[in-house]
C-alpha positions as a Markdown table, in Angstrom:
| # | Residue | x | y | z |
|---|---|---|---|---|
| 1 | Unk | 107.5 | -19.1 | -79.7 |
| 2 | Unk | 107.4 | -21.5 | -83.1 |
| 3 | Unk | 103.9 | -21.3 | -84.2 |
| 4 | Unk | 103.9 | -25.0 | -83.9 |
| 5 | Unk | 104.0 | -24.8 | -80.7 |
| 6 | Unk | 101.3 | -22.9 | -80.3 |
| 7 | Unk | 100.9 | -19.0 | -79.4 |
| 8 | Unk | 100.5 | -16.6 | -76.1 |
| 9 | Unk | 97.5 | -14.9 | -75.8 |
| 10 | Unk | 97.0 | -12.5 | -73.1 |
| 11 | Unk | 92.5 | -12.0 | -71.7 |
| 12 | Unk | 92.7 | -9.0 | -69.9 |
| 13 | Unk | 88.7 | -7.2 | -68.6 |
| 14 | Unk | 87.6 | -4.3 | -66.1 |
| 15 | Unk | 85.5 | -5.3 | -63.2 |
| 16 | Unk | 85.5 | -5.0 | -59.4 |
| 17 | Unk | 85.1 | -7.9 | -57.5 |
| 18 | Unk | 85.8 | -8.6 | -53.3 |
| 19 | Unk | 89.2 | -10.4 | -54.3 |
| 20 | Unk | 89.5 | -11.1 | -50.4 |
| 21 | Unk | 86.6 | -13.8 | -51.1 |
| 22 | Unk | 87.0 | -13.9 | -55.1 |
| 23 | Unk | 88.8 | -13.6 | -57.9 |
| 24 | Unk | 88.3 | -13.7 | -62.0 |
| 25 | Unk | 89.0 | -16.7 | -64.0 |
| 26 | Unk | 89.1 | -17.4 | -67.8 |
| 27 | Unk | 87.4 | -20.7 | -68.4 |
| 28 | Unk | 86.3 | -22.4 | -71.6 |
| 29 | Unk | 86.0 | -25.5 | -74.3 |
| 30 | Unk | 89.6 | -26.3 | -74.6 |
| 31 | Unk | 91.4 | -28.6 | -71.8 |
| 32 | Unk | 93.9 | -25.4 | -71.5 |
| 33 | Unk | 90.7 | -23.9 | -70.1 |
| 34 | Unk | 89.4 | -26.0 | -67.9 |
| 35 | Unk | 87.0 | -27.6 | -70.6 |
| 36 | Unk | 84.0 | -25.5 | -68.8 |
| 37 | Unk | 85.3 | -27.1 | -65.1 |
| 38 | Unk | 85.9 | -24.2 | -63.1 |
| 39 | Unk | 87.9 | -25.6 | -60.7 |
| 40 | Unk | 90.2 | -25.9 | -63.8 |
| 41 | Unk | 89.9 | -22.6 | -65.1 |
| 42 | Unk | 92.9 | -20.2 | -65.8 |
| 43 | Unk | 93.1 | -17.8 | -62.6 |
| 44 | Unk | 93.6 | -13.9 | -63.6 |
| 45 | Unk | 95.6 | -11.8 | -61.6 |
| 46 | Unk | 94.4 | -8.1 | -60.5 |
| 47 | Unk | 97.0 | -5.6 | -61.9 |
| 48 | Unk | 97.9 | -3.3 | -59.9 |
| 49 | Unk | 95.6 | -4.6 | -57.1 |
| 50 | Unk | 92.7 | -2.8 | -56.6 |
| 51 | Unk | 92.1 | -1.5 | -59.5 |
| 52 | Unk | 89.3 | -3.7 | -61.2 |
| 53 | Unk | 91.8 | -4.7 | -64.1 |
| 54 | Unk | 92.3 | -8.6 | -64.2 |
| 55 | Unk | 94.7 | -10.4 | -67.3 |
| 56 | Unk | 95.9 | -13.7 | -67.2 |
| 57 | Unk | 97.9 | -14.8 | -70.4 |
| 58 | Unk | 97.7 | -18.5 | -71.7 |
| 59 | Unk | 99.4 | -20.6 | -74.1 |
| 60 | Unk | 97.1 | -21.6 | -77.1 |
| 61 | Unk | 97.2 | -24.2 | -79.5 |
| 62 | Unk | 97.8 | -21.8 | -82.7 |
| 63 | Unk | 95.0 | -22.3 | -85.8 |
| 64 | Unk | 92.3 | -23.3 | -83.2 |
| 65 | Unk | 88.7 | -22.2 | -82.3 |
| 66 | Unk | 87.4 | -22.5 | -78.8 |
| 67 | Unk | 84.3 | -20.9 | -76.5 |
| 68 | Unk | 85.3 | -19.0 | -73.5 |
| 69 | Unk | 83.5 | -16.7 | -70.7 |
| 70 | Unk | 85.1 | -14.9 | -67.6 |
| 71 | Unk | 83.7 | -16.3 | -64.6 |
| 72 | Unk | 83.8 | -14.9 | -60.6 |
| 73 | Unk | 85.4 | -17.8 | -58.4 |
| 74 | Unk | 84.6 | -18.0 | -55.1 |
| 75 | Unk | 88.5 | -18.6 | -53.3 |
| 76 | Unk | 87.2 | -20.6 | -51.0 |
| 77 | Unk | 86.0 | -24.0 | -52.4 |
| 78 | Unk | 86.8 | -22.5 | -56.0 |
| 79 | Unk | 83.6 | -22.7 | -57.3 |
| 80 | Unk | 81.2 | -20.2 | -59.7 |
| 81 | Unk | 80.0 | -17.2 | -58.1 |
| 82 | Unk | 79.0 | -15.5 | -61.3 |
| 83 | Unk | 79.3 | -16.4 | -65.1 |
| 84 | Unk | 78.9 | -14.1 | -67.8 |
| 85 | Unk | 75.7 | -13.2 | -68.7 |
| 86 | Unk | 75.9 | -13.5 | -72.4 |
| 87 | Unk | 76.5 | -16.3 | -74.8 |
| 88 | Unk | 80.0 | -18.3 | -75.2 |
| 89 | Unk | 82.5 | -15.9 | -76.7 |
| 90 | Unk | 83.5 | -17.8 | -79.6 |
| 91 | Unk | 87.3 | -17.1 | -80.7 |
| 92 | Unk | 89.2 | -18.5 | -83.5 |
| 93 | Unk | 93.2 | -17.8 | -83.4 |
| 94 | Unk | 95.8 | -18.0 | -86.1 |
| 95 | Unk | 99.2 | -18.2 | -86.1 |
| 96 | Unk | 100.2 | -15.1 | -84.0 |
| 97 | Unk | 100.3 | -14.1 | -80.0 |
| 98 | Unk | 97.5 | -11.7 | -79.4 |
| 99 | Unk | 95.7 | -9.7 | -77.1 |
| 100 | Unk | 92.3 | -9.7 | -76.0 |
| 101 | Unk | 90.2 | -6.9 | -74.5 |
| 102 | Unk | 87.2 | -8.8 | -73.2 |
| 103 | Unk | 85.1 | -6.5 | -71.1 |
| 104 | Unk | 82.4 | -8.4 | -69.0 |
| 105 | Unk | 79.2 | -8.9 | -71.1 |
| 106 | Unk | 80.5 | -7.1 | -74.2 |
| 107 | Unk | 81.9 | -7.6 | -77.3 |
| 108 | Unk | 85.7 | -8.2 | -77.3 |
| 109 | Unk | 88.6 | -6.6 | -79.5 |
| 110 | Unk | 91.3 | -8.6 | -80.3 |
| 111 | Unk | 95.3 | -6.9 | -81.1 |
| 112 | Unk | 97.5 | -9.6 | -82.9 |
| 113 | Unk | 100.8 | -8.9 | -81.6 |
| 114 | Unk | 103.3 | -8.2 | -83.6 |
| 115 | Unk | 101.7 | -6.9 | -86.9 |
| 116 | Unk | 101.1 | -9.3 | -89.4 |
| 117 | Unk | 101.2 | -9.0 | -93.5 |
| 118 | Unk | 100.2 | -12.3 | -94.5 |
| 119 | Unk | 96.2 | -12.2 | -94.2 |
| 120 | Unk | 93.3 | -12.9 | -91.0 |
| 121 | Unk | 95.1 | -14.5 | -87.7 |
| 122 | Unk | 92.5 | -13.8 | -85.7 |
| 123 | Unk | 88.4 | -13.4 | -85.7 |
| 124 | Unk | 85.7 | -12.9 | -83.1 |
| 125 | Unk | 82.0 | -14.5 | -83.4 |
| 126 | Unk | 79.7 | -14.2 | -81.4 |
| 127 | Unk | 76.1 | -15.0 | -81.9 |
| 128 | Unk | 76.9 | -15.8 | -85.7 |
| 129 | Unk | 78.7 | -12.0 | -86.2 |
| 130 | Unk | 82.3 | -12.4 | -87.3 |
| 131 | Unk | 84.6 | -9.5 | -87.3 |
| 132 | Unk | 87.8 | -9.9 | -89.3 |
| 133 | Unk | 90.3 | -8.2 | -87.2 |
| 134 | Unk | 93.9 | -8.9 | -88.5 |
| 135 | Unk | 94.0 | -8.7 | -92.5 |
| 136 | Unk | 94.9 | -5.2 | -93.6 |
| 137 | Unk | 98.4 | -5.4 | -94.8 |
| 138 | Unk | 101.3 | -3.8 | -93.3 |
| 139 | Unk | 102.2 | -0.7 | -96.4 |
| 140 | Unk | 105.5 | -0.7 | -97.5 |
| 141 | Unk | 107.4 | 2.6 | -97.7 |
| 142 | Unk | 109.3 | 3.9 | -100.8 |
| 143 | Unk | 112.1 | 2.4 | -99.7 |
| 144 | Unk | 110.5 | -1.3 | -99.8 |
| 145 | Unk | 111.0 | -1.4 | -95.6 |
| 146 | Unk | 107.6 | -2.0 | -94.0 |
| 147 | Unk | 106.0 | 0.5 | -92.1 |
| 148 | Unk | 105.1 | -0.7 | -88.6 |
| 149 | Unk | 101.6 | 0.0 | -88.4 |
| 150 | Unk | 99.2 | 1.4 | -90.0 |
| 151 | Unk | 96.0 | 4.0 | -89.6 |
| 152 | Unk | 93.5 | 1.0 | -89.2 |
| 153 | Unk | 95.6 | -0.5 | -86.5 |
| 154 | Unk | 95.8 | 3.2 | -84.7 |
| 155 | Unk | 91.7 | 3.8 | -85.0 |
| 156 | Unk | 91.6 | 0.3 | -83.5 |
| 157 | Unk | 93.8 | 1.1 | -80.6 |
| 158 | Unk | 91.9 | 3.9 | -80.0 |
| 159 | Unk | 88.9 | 2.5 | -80.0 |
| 160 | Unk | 90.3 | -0.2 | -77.7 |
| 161 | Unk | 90.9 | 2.7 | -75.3 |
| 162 | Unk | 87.5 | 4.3 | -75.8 |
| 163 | Unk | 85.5 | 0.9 | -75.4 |
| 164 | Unk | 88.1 | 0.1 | -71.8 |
| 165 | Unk | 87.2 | 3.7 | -70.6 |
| 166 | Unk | 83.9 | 3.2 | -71.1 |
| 167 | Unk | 83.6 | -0.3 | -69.9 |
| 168 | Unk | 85.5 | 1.1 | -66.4 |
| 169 | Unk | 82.9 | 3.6 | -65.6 |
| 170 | Unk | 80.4 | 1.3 | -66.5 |
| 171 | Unk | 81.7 | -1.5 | -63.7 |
| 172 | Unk | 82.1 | 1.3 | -61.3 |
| 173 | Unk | 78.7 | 2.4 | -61.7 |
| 174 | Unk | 77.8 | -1.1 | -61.3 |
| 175 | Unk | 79.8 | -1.8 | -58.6 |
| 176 | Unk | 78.5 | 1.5 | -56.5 |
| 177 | Unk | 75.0 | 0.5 | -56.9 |
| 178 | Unk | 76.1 | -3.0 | -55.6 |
| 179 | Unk | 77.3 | -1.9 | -52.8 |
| 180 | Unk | 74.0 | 0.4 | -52.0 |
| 181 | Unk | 72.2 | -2.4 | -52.7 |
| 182 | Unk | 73.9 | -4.5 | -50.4 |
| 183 | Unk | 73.4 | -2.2 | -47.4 |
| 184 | Unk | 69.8 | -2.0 | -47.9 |
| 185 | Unk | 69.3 | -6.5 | -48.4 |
| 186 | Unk | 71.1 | -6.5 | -44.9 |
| 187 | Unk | 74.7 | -6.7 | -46.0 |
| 188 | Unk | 74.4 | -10.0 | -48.3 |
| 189 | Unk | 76.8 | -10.3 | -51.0 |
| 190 | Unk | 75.0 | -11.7 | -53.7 |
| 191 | Unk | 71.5 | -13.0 | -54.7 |
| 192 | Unk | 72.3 | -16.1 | -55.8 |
| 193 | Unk | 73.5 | -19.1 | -53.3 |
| 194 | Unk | 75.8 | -21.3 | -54.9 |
């Protein structure tokens, strides 16, 4: 895709929700987004089912900045069962697809896809904390050919993996305790009527 056109960008998070009544959404400033309309908001899908993992990839307008939260929609009548419980993410892309690891109510980590050489395509702030996550240089080897990938970009795939695994058992803890609590409130589903 011409970076005129704009980029891909793929939101991808861990938790458990009852996707016979709900489902996960992506929904933020940008019309793309739903402009904070949930009813508009990009659906996720749960991949493979069951298994708490939820990604929905979007076309983006590239060099923009835009605030986004993952929100539970009721299927029914499409409406918020539960937003985020943290500020806006704020997310600025560049010129490059990416990938973003956004696990409920924490700190996302972003993987600009493919490897870039040419400087920051991609930063996170939230709460007035920037990260630059893009803007180490691809090394060339002796033979002037560059090398795909580097050490940074390993440590941050690993701690990618670290922060998902941890963020998984975190959501089934969550959702255990949800369900305990649910038996002992007389079998309701939630605490908040919307």
């Amino acid at each position: 895709m011409n970076s005129a056109d704009g980029i891909r960008v793929s939101f991808e998070t861990q938790f458990n929700a009852d996707t016979q009544t709900k489902y996960l959404a992506v929904c933020g400033s940008l019309d793309v987004l739903g402009n904070w309309e949930v009813e508009r908001a990009v659906v996720a899908d749960e991949s493979p089912e069951n298994s708490g993992k939820w990604i929905v990839t979007v076309n983006l307008p590239a060099n923009v900045k835009f605030e986004w939260k993952w929100v539970v929609v009721w299927r029914e009548n499409h409406t918020a069962f539960r937003w985020e419980e943290r500020a806006n993410r704020v997310t600025e892309v560049g010129k490059e697809s990416c990938k973003c690891h956004a696990p409920w109510n924490e700190d996302a980590t972003y993987k600009t896809l493919p490897q870039v050489s040419d400087g920051v395509m991609w930063t996170s702030e939230d709460d007035g904390h920037v990260e630059k996550l893009a803007d180490d240089p691809v090394p060339d080897d002796p033979q002037g050919y560059p090398i795909v990938g580097s050490i940074s970009s390993y440590i941050r795939d690993i701690g990618f993996l670290i922060s998902w695994s941890v963020q998984s058992i975190k959501n089934g803890v969550v959702a255990i305790f949800q369900r305990i609590g649910g038996v002992f409130r007389g079998g309701r589903a939630h605490d908040h009527d919307d």
